[in-house]
C-alpha positions as CSV (number, residue, x, y, z in Angstrom):
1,X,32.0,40.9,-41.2
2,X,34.3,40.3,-38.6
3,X,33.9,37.1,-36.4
4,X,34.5,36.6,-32.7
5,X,36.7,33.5,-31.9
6,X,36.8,31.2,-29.1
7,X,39.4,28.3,-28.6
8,X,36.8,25.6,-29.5
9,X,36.8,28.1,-33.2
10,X,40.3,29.1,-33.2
11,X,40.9,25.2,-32.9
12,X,39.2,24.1,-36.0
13,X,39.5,27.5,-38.0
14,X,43.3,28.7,-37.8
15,X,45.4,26.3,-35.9
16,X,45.5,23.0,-33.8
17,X,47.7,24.1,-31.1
18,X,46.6,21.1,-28.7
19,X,47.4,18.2,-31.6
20,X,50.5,20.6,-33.8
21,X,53.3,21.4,-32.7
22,X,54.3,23.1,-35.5
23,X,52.4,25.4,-37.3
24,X,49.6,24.1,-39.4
25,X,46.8,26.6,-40.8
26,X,43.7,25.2,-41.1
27,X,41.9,27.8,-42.5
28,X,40.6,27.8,-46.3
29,X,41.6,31.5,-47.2
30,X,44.2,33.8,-45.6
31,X,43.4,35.2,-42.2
32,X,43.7,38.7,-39.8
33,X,43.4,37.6,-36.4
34,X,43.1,41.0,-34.2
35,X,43.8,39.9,-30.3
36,X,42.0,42.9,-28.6
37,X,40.2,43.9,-25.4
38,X,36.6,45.6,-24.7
39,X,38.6,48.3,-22.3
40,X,41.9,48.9,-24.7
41,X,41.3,52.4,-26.5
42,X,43.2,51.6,-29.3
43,X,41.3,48.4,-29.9
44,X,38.5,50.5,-30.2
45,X,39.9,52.6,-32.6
46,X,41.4,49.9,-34.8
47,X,37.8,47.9,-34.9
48,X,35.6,50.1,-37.6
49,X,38.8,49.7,-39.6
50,X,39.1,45.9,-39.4
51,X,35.2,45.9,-40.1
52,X,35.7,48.4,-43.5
53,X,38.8,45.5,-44.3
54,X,36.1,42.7,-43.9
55,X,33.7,44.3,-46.7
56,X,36.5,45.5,-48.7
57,X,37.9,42.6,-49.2
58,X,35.2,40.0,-49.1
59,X,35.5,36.5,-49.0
60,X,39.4,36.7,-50.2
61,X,40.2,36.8,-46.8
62,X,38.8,35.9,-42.9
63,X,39.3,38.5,-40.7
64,X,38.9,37.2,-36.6
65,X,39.1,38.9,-33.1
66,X,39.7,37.1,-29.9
67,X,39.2,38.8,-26.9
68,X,42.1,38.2,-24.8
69,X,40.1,38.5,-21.6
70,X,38.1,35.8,-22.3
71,X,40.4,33.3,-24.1
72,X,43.2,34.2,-22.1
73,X,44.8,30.3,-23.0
74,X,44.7,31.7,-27.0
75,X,46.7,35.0,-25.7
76,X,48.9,33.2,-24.0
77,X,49.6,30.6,-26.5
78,X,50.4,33.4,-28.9
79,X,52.4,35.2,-25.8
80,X,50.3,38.3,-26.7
81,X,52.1,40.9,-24.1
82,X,50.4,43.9,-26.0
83,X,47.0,44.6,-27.3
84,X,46.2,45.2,-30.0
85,X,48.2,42.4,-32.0
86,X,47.5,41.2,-35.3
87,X,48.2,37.6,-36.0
88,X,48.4,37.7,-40.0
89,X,47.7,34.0,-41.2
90,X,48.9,33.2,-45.0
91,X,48.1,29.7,-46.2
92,X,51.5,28.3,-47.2
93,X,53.8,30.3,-45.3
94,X,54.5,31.4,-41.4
95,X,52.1,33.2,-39.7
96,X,53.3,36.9,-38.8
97,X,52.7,38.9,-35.5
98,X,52.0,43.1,-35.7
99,X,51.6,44.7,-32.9
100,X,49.6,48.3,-31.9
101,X,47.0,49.9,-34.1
102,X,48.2,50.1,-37.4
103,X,47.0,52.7,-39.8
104,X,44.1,51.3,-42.6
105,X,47.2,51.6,-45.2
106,X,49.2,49.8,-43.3
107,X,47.4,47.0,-42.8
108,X,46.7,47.0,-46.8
109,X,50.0,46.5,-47.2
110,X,50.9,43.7,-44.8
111,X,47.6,42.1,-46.2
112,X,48.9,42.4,-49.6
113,X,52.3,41.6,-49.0
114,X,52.6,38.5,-45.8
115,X,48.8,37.4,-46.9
116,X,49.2,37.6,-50.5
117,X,45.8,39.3,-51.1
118,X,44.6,42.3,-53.1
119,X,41.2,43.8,-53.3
């Protein structure tokens, strides 16, 4: 299942923005992060999909949304201009930024190939 972050969790679960100033994953298994809004229509439409990626997939990877209206400090940290965007978190390499709602395929392949992962 997906899990809502706030910037307290997006702290001590992806990255330390407020102590790093380069980037430091803190996470213990590959991430999605999925910056989205409750009134964006494609956010709505990527959101069952995400879901369906967080059971096929298991605990091989953690798939996150922050909601850019609420943690607009996160969004902006990220310089999130468009919605949806998909921050895609491997553990020893640069993170990598998507944008729009990208196809289920799709995002099979950026998970398999920037995160590493296969289901």
């Amino acid at each position: 299942m997906t899990e809502n972050l706030t910037r307290e969790t997006f702290l001590e679960k992806v990255f330390n923005y407020t102590e790093n100033k380069d980037w430091k994953f803190e996470g213990d298994k590959p991430a999605l992060i999925d910056f989205y809004a409750d009134w964006c229509g494609p956010c709505k439409m990527l959101a069952p999909i995400l879901e369906e990626l967080s059971e096929e997939y298991g605990d091989k990877i953690n798939i996150y949304k922050i909601d850019t209206e609420a943690e607009q400090e996160l969004a902006a940290a990220f310089g999130i201009r468009s919605i949806p965007s998909m921050l895609f978190c491997p553990m020893d390499a640069e993170p990598q930024m998507a944008n729009g709602a990208l196809p289920k395929a799709e995002l099979e392949r950026v998970i398999a190939d920037v995160l590493k992962v296969e289901k």
